[in-house]
Residue, then its C-alpha position, 0 to 999 in steps of 0.5 A: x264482087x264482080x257478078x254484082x258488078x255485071x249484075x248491076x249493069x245489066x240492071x242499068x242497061x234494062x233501066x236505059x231501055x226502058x227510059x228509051x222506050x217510054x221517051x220514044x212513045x211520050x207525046x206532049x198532051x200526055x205529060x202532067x201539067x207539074x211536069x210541064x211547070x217543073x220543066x219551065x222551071x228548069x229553064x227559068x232557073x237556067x237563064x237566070x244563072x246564065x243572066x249573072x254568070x254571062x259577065x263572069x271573067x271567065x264566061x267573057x274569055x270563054x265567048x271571046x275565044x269562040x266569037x274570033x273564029x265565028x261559025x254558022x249564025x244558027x243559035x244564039x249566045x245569052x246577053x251578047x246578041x251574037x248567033x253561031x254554031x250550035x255546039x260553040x253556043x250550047x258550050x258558051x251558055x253552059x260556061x255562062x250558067x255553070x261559073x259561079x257554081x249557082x246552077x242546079x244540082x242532083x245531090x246523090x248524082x254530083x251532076x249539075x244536069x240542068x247546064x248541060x241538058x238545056x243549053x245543048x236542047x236551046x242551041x239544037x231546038x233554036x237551029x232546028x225552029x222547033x217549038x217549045x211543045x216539040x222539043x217537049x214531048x218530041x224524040x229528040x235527044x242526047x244519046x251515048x254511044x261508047x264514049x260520043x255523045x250525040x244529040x239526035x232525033x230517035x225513031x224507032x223501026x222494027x228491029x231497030x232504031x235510028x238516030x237521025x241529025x237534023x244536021x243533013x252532013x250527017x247520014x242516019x244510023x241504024x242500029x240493030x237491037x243487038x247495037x242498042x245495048x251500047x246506046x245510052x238516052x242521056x236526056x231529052x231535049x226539053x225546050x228551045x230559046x225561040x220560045x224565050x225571045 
């Protein structure tokens, strides 16, 4: 039992370098025009689930605790015309899809992987005034390493990789290739709200 455990992961952790490589090289003229259609789906469904869930009780609580504290005017929250900080922005718009439970859904995974991935790529592609086919076919993306997940663009170097923060605080990590074995592509950021307005 536990050599088909570390078999499977060892499975998984060929599978995330391989899905890290193909997103690294993916260029927008490359993608499908049904890829591009599915991906604008996904984020019409999105913002019509945030649109119903924007006045739910708990989404309203949810904006209001944030908005008291406030925070840099740098991505917008749905339906209450108020900017902060990308991370209170991305939480806010995910509580406000995901409340009435009509959000996507991956049935085999028992993920909702929609209120997470594009509330996170609208707040960080609105921050960074990045267009839709940027955040589409660009190296940006939502990473794990042990137990953080970051959203970061990813260049590749020899012998390396380096996630950059468009955050300028945040100094770049390189990774060794021994390091990337520890780092897992979550999702990649797929579109911004600037292209929404």
């Amino acid at each position: 039992m536990l050599l088909e455990m570390e078999s499977k992961v060892i499975q998984m952790r060929e599978t995330t370098k391989e899905l890290a490589a193909f997103s690294a090289n993916l260029e927008y003229q490359h993608l499908p025009p049904e890829v591009v259609e599915q991906a604008k789906r996904c984020l019409l469904d999105f913002i019509g689930v945030a649109l119903c869930g924007a006045h739910d009780h708990i989404a309203v609580k949810i904006f209001e605790f944030f908005k008291k504290f406030g925070g840099t005017e740098e991505s917008s929250i749905l339906c209450h015309e108020h900017k902060t900080a990308a991370p209170v922005a991305a939480l806010v718009n995910g509580a406000m899809a995901h409340g009435l439970e009509l959000d996507d859904g991956h049935i085999v995974g028992h993920v909702h992987p929609g209120v997470t991935a594009i509330p996170a790529a609208l707040a960080v592609g609105e921050r960074m005034g990045a267009s839709g086919k940027d955040i589409l076919a660009g190296s940006i993306y939502a990473v794990g390493i042990d137990d953080t997940i970051m959203v970061k663009r990813i260049e590749k170097h020899p012998g390396k990789l380096v996630l950059i923060s468009d955050n300028k605080d945040y100094e770049p990590l390189y990774l060794s290739q021994s390091e990337m074995d520890g780092v897992r592509i979550i999702g990649k950021v797929v579109w911004i709200s600037r292209d929404v307005r």
